[in-house]
N, CA, C and O atoms as CSV, one atom per row, in Angstrom:
chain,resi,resn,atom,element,x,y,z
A,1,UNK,N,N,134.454,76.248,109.813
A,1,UNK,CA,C,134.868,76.031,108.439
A,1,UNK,C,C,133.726,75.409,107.622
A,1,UNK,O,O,133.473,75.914,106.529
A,2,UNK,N,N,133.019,74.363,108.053
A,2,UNK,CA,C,131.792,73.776,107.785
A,2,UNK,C,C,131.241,74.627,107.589
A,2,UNK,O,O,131.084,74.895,106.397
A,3,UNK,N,N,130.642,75.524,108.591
A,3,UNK,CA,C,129.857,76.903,107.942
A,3,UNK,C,C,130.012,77.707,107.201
A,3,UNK,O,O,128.879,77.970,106.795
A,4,UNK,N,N,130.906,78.504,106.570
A,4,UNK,CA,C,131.762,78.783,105.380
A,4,UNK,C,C,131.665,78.282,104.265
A,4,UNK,O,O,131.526,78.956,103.244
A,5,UNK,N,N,131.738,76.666,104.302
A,5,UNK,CA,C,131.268,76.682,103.191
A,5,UNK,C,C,130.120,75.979,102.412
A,5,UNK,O,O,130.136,75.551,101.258
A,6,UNK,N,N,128.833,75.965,103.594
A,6,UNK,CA,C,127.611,76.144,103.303
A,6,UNK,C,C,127.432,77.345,103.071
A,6,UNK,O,O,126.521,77.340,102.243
A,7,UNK,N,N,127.770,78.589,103.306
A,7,UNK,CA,C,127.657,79.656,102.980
A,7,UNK,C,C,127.762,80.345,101.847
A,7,UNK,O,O,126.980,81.190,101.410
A,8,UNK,N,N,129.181,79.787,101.191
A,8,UNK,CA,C,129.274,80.166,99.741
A,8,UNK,C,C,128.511,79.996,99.143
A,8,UNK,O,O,127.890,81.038,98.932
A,9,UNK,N,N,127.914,78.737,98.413
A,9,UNK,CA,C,127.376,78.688,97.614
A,9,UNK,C,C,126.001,79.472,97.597
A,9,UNK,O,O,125.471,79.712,96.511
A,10,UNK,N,N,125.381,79.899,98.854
A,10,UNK,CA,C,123.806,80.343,99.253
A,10,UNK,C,C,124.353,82.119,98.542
A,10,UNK,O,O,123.749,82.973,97.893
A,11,UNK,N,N,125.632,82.027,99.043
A,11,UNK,CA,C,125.945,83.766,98.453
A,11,UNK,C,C,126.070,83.785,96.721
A,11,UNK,O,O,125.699,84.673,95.952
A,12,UNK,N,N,126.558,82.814,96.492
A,12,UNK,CA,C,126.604,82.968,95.165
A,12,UNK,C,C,125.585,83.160,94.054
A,12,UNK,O,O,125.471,83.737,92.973
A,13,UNK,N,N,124.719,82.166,95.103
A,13,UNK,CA,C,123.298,81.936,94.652
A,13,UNK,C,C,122.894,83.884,94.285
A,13,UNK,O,O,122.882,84.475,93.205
A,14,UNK,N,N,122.679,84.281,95.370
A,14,UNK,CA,C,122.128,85.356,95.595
A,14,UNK,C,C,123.134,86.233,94.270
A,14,UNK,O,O,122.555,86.952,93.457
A,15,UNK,N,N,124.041,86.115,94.246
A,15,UNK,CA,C,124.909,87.116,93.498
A,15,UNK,C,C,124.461,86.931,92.098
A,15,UNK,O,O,124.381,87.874,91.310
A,16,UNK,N,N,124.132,85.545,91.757
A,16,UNK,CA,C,123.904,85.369,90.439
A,16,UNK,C,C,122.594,85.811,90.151
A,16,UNK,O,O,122.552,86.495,89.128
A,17,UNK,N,N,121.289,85.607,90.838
A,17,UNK,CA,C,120.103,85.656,91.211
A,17,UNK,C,C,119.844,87.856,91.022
A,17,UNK,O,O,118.970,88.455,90.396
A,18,UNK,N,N,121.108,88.470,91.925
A,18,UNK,CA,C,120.735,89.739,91.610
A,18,UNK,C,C,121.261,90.138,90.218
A,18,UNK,O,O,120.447,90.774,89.548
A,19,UNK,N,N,122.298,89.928,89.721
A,19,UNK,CA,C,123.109,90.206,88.961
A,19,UNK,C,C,121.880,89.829,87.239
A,19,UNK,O,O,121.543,90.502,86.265
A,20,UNK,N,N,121.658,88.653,87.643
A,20,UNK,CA,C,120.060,88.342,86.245
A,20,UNK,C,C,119.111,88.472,86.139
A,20,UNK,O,O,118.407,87.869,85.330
A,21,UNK,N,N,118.678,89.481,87.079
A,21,UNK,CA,C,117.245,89.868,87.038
A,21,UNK,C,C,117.425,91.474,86.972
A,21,UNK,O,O,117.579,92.227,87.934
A,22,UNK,N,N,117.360,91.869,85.368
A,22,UNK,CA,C,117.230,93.347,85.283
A,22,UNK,C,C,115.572,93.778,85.520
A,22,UNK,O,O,114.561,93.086,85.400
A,23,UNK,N,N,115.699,94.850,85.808
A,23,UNK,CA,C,114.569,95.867,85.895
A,23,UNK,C,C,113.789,95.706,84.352
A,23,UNK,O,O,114.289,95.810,83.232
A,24,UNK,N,N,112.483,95.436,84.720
A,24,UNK,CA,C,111.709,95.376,83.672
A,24,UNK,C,C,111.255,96.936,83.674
A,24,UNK,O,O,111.073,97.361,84.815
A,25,UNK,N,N,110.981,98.101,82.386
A,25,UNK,CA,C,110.334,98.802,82.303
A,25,UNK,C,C,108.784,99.145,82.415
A,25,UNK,O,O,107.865,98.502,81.909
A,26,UNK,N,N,108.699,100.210,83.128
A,26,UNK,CA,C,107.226,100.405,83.969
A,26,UNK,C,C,106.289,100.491,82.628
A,26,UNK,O,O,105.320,99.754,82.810
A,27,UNK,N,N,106.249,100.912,81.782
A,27,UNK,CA,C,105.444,100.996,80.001
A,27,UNK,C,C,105.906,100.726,79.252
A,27,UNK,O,O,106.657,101.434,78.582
A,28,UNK,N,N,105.471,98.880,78.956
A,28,UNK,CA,C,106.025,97.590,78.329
A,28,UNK,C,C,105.144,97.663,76.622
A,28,UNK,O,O,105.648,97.096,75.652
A,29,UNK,N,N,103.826,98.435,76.518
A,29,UNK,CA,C,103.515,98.598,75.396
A,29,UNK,C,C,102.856,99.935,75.899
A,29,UNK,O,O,102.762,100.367,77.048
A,30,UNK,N,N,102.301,100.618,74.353
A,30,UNK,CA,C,101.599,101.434,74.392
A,30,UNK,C,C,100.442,101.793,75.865
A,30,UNK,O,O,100.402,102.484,76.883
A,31,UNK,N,N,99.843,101.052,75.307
A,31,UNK,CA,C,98.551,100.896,76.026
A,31,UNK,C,C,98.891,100.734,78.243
A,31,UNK,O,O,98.070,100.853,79.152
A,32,UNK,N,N,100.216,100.475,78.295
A,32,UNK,CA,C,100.422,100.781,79.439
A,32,UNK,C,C,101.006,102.876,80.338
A,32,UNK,O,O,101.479,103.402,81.346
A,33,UNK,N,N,100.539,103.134,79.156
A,33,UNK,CA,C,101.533,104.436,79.704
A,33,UNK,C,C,100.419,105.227,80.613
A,33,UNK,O,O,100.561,106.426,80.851
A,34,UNK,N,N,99.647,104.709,80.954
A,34,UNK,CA,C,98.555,104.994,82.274
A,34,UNK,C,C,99.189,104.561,83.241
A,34,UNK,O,O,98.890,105.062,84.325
A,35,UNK,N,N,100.037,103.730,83.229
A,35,UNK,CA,C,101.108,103.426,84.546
A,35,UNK,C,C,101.877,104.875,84.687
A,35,UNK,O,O,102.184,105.492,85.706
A,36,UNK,N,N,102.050,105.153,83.486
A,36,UNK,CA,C,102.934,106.927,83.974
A,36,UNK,C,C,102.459,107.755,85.033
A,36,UNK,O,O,103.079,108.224,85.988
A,37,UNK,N,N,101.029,107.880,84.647
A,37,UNK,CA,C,100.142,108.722,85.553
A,37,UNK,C,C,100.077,108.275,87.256
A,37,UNK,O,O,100.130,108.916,88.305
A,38,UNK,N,N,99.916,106.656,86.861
A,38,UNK,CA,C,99.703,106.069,88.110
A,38,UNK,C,C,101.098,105.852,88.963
A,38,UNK,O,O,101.220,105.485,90.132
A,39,UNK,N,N,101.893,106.124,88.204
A,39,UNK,CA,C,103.060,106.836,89.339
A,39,UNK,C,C,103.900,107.896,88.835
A,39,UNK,O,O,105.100,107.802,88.578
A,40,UNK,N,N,103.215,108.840,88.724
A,40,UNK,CA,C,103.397,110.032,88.188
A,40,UNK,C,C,104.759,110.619,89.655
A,40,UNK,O,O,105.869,111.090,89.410
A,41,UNK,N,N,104.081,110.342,91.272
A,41,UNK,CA,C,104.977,110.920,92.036
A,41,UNK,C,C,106.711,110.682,91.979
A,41,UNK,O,O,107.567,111.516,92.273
A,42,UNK,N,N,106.969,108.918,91.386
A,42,UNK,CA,C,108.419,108.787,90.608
A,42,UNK,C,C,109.004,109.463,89.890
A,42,UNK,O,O,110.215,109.281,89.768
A,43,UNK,N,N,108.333,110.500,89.151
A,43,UNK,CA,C,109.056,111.176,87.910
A,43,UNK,C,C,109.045,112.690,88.660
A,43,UNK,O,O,109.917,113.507,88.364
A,44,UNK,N,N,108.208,112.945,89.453
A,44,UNK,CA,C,107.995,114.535,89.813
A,44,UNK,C,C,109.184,115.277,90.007
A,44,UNK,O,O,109.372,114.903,91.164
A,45,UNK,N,N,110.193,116.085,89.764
A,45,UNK,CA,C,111.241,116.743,89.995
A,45,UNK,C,C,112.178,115.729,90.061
A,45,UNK,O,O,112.868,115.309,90.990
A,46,UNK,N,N,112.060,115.380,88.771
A,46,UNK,CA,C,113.294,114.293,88.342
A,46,UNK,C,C,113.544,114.504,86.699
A,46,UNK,O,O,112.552,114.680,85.991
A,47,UNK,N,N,114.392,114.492,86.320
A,47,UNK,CA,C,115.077,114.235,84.935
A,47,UNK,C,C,114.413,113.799,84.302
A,47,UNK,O,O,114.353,112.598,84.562
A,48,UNK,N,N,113.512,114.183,83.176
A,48,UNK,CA,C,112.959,114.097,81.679
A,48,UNK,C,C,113.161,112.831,81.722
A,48,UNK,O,O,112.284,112.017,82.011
A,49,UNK,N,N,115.154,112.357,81.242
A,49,UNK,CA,C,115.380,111.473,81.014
A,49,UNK,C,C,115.298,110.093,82.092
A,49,UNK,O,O,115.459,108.965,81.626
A,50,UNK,N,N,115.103,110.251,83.189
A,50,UNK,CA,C,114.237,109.256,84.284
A,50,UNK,C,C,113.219,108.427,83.833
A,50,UNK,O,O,113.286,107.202,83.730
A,51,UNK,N,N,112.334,109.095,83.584
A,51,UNK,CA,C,110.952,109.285,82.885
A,51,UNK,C,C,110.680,108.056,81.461
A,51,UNK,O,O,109.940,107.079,81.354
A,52,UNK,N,N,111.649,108.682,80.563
A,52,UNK,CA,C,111.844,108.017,79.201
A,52,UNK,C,C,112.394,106.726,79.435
A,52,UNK,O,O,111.830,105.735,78.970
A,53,UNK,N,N,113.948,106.588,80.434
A,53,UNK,CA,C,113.831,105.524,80.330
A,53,UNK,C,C,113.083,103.890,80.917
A,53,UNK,O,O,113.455,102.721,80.813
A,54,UNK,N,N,111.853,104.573,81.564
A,54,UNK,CA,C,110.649,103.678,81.841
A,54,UNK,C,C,109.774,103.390,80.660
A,54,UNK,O,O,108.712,102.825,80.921
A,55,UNK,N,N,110.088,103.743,79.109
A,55,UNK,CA,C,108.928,103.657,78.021
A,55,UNK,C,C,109.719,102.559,77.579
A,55,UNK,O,O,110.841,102.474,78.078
A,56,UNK,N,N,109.437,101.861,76.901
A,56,UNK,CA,C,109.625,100.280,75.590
A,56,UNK,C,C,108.969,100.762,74.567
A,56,UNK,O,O,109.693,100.809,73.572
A,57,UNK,N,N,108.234,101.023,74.443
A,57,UNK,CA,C,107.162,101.229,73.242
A,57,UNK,C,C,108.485,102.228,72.589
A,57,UNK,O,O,109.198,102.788,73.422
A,58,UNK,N,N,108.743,102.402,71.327
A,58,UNK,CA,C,109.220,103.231,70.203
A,58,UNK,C,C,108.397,104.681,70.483
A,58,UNK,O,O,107.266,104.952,70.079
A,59,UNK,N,N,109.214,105.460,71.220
A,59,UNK,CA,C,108.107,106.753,70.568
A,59,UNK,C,C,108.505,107.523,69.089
A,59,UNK,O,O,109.668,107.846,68.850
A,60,UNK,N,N,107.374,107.774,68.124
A,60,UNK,CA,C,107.781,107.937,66.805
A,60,UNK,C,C,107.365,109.226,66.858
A,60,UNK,O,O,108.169,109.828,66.147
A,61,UNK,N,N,106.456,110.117,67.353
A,61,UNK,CA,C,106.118,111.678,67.265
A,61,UNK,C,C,106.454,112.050,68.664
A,61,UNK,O,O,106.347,111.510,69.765
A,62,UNK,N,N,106.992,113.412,68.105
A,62,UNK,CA,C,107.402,114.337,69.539
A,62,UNK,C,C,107.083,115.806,69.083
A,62,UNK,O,O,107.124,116.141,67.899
A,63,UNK,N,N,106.753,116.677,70.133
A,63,UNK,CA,C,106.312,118.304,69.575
A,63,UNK,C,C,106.317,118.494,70.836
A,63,UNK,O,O,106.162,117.646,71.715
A,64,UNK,N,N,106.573,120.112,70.992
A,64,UNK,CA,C,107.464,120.631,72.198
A,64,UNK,C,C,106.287,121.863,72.467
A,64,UNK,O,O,105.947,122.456,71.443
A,65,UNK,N,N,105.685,122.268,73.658
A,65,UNK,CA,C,105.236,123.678,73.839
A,65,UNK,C,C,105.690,124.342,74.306
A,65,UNK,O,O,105.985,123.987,75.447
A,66,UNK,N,N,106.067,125.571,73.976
A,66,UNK,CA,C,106.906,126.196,74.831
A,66,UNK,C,C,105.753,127.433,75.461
A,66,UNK,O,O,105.442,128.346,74.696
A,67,UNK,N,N,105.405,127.410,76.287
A,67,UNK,CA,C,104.041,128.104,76.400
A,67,UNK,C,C,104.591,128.831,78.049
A,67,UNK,O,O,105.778,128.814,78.377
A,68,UNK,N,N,103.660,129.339,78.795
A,68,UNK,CA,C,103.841,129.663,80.094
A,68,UNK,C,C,103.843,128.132,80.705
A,68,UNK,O,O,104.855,127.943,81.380
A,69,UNK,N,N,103.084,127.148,80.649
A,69,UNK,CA,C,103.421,125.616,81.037
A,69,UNK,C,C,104.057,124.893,79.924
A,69,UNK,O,O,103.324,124.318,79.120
A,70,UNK,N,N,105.396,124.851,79.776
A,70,UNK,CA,C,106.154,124.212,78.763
A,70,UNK,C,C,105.979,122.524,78.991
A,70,UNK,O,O,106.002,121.967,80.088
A,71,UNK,N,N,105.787,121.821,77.588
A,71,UNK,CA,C,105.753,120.506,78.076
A,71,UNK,C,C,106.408,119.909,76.382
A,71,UNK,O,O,106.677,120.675,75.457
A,72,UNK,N,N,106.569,118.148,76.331
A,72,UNK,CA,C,106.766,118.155,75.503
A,72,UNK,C,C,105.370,117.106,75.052
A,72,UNK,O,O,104.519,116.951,75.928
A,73,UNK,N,N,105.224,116.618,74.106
A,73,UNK,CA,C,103.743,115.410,73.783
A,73,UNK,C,C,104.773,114.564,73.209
A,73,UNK,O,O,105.565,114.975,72.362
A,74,UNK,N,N,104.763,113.483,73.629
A,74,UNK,CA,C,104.794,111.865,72.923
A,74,UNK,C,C,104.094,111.184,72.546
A,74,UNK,O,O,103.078,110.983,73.210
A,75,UNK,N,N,104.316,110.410,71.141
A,75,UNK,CA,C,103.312,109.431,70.801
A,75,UNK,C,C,103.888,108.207,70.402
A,75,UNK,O,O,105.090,107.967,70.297
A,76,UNK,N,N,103.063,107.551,70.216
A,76,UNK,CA,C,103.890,105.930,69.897
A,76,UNK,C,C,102.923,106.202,68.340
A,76,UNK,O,O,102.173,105.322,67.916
A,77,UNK,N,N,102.984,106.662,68.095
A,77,UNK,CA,C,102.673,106.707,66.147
A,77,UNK,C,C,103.504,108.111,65.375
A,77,UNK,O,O,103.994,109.173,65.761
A,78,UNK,N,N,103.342,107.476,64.235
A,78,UNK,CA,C,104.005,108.738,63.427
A,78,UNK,C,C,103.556,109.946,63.430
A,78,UNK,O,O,102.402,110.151,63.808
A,79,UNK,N,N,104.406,111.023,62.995
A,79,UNK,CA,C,103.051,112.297,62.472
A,79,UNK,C,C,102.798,111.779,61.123
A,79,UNK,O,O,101.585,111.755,60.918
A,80,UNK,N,N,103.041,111.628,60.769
A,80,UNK,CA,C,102.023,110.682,59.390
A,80,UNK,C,C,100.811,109.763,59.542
A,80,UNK,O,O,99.673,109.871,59.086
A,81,UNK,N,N,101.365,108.845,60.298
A,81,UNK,CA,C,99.674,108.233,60.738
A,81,UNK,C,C,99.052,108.851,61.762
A,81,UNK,O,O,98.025,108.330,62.197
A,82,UNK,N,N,99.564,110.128,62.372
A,82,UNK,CA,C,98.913,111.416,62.884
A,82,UNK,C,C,97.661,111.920,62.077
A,82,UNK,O,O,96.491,112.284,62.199
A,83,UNK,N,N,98.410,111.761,61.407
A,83,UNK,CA,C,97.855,112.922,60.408
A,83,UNK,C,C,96.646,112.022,59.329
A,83,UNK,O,O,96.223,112.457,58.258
A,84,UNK,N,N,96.376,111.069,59.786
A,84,UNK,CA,C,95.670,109.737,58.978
A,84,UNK,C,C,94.676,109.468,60.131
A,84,UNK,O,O,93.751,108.676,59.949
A,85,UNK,N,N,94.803,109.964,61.053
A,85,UNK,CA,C,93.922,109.668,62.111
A,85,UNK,C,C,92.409,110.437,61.958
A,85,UNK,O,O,92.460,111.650,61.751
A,86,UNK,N,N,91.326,109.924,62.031
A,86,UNK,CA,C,90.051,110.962,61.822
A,86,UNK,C,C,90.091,112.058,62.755
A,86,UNK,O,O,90.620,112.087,63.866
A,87,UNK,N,N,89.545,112.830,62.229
A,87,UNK,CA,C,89.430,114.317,63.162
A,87,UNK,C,C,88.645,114.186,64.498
A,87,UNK,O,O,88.375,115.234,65.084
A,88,UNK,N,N,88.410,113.479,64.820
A,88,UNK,CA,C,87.425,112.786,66.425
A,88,UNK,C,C,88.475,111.861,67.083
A,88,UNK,O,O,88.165,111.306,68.138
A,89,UNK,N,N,89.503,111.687,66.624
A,89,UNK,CA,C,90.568,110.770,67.014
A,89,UNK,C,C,91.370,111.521,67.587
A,89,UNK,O,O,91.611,112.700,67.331
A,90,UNK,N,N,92.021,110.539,68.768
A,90,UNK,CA,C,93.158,111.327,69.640
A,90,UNK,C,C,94.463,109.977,69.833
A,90,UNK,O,O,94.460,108.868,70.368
A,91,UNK,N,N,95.378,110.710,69.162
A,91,UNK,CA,C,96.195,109.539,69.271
A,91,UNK,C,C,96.895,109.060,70.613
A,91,UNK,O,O,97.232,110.023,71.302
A,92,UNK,N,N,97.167,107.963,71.101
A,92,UNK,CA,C,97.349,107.895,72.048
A,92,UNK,C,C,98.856,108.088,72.698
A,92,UNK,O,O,99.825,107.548,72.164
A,93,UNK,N,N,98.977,108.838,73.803
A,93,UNK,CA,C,100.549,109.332,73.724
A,93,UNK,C,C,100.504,110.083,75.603
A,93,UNK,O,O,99.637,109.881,76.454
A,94,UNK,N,N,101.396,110.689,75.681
A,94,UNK,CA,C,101.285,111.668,76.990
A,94,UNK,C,C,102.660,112.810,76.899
A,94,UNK,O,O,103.743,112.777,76.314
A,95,UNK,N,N,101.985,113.788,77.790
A,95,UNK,CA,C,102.831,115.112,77.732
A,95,UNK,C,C,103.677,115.183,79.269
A,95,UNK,O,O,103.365,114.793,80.395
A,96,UNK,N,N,104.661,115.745,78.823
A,96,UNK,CA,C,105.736,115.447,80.117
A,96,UNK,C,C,105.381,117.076,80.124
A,96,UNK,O,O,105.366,117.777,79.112
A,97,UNK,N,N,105.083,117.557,81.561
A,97,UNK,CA,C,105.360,118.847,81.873
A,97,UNK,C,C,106.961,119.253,82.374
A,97,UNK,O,O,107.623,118.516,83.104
A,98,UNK,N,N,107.393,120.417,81.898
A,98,UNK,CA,C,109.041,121.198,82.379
A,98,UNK,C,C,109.292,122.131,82.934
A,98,UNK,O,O,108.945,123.233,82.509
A,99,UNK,N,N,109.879,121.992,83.897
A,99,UNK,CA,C,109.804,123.486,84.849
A,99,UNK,C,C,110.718,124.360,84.341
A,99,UNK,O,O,110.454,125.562,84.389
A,100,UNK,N,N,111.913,123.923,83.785
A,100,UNK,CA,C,112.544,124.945,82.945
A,100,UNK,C,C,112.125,125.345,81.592
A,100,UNK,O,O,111.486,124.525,80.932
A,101,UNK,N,N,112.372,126.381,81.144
A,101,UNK,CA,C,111.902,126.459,79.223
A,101,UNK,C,C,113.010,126.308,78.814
A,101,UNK,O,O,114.203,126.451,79.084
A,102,UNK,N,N,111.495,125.586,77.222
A,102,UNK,CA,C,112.252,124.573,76.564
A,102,UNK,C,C,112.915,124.988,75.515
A,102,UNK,O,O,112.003,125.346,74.769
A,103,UNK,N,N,113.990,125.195,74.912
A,103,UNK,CA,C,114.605,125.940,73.965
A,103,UNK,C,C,114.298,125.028,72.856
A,103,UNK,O,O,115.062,124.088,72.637
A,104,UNK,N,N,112.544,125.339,71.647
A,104,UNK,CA,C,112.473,123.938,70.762
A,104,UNK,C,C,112.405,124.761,69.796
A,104,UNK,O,O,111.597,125.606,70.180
A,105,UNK,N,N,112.825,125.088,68.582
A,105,UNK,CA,C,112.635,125.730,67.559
A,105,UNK,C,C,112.456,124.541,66.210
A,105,UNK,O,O,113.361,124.032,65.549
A,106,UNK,N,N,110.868,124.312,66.084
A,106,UNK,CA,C,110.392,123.380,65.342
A,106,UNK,C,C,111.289,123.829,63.814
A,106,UNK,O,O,112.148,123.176,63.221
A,107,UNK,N,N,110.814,124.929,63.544
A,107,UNK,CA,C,111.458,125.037,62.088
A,107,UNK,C,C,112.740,125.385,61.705
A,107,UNK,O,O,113.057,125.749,60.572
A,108,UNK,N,N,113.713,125.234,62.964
A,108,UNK,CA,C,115.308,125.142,62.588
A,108,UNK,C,C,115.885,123.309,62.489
A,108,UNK,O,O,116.974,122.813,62.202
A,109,UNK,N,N,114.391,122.644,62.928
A,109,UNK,CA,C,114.753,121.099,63.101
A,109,UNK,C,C,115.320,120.554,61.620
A,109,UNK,O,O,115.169,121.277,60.635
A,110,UNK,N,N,115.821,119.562,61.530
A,110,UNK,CA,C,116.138,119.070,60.189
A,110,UNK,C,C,114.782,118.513,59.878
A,110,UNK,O,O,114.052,117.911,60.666
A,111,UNK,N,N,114.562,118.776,58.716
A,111,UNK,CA,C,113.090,117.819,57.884
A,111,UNK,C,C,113.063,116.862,58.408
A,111,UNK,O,O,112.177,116.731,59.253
A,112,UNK,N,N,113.806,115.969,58.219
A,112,UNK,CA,C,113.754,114.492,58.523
A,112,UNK,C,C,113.653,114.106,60.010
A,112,UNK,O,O,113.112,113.115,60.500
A,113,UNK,N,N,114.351,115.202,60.662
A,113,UNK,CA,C,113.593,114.268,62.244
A,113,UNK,C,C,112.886,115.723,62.760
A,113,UNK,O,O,113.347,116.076,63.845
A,114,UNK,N,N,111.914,116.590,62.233
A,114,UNK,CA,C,111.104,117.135,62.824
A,114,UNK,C,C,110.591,117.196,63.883
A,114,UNK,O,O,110.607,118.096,64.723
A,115,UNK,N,N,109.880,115.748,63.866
A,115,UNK,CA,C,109.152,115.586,64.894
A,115,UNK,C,C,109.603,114.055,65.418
A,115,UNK,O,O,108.710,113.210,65.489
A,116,UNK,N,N,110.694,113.760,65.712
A,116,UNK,CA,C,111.583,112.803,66.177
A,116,UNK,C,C,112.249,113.286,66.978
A,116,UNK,O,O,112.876,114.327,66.776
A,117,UNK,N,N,112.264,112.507,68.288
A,117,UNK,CA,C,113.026,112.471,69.075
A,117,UNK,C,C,114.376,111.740,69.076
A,117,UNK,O,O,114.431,110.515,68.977
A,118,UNK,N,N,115.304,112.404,69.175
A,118,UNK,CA,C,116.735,111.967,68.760
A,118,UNK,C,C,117.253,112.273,69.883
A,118,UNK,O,O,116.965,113.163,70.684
A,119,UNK,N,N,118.777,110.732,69.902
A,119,UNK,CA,C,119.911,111.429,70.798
A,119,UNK,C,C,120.127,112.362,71.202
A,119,UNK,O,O,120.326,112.670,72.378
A,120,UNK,N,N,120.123,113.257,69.877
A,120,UNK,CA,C,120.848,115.000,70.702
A,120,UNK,C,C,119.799,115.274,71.814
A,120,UNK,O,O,120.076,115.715,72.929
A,121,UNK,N,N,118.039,114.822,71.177
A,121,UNK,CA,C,117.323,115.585,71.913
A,121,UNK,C,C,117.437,115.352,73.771
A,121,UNK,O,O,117.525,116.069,74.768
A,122,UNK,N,N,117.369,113.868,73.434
A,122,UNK,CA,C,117.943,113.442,74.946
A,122,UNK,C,C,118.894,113.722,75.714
A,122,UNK,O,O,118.880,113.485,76.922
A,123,UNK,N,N,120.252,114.504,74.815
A,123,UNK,CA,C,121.380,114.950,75.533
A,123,UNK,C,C,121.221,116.290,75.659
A,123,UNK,O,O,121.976,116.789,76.493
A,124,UNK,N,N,120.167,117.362,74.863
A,124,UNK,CA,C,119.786,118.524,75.365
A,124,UNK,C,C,118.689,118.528,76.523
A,124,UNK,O,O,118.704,119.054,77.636
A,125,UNK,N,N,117.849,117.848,75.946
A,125,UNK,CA,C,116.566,117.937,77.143
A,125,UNK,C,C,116.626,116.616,78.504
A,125,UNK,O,O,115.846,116.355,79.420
A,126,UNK,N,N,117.389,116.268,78.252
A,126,UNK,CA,C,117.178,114.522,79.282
A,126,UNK,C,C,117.326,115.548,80.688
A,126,UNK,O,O,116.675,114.847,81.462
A,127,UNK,N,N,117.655,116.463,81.323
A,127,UNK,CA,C,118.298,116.863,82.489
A,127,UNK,C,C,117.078,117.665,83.190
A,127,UNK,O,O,116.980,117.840,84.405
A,128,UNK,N,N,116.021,118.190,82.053
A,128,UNK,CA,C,115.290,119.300,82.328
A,128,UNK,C,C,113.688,118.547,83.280
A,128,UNK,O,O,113.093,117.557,82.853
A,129,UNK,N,N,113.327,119.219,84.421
A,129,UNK,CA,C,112.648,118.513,85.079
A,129,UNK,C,C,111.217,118.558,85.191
A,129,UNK,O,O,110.524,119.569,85.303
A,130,UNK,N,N,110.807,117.239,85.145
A,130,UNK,CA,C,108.818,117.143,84.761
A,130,UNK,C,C,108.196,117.259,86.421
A,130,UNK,O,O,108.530,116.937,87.561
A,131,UNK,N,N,107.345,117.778,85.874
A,131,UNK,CA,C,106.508,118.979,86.739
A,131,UNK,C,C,105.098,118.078,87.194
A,131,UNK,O,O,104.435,118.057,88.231
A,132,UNK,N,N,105.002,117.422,86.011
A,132,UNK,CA,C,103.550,116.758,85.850
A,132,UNK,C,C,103.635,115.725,84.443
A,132,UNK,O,O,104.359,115.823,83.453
A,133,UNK,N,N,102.539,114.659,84.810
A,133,UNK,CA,C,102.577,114.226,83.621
A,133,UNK,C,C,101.090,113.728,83.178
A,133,UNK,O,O,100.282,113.270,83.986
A,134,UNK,N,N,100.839,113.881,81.770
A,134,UNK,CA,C,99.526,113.757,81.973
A,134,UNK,C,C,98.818,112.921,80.197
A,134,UNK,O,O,98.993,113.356,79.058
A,135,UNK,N,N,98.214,111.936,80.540
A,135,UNK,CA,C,97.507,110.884,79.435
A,135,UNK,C,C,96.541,111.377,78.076
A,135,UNK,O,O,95.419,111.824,78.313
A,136,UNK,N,N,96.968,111.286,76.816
A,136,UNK,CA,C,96.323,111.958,75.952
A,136,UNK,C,C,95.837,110.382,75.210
A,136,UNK,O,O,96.629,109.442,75.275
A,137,UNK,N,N,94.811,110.253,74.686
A,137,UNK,CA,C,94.349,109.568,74.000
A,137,UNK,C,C,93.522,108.196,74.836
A,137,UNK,O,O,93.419,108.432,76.040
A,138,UNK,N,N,93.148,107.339,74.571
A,138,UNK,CA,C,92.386,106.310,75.088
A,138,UNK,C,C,93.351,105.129,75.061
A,138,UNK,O,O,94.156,104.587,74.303
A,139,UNK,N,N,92.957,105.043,76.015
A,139,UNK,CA,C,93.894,103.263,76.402
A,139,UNK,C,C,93.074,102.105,76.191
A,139,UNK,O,O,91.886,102.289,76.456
A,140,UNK,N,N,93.377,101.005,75.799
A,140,UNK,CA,C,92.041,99.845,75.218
A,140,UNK,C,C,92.524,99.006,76.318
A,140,UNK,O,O,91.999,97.915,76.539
C-alpha cells in the first residue's frame, strides 16, 4: 500500500509532464526551412499536409506546376514583395514535389487569393504525396 502511493504521485508527475510538452515545429522561422531538406526522408510518401504542418513561418505566396514533375513553390513573402525583389534575387521559399497531378488552374483562382494558400487548398491538396523536397533561395 506504501508503494502505491509513492507511486501515484511519480505517475502523475509523468502524466502532467507528457500532456505539457507539445511538439515544437521542425521550421520555427523562415530561415529554418533547410531543416526540410535535412529531413526531407520524414515527409517522403507522406501527405502534403504532414509536411505543412511542420512550417510556423506564415506562408504568403504559393504557385503550383503542373508539369511532368508536378510540385507546388512556397514562400514566406508576398507575390508583391515578389515582385519588388531585384531580378538577381531569389526569394526564399521551397517546392514540395507530388506524385499525383495537381489539378491547379491559376486563372479560375479568385483574384484575391491567387496565389494564397487557403483552407480549401489544404482540404484539396493536403492528401496528395511529396516525392521530394527541395530549397529555393538563400538562408542567412
Amino acid at each position: 500500500m506504501k508503494n502505491i502511493i509513492k507511486i501515484i504521485p511519480a505517475l502523475l508527475l509523468l502524466l502532467i509532464a507528457n500532456t505539457s510538452c507539445k511538439a515544437q515545429q521542425l521550421v520555427q522561422t523562415p530561415n529554418d526551412v533547410k531543416k526540410l531538406r535535412d529531413n526531407e526522408q520524414q515527409f517522403i510518401n507522406k501527405p502534403l499536409k504532414n509536411l505543412l504542418k511542420e512550417i510556423k513561418p506564415e506562408i504568403k505566396f504559393v504557385r503550383a506546376e503542373i508539369d511532368q514533375h508536378s510540385y507546388f513553390s512556397f514562400y514566406f513573402i508576398s507575390h508583391k514583395e515578389a515582385l519588388k525583389l531585384p531580378m538577381d534575387s531569389i526569394a526564399l521559399g521551397f517546392y514540395a514535389y507530388i506524385k499525383e497531378p495537381i489539378e491547379w488552374d491559376f486563372d479560375k483562382r479568385p483574384k484575391e487569393t491567387q496565389y494564397v494558400w487557403t483552407k480549401e487548398d489544404l482540404e484539396k491538396y493536403g492528401n496528395l504525396t511529396v516525392t521530394r523536397i527541395k530549397i529555393r533561395g538563400k538562408v542567412k
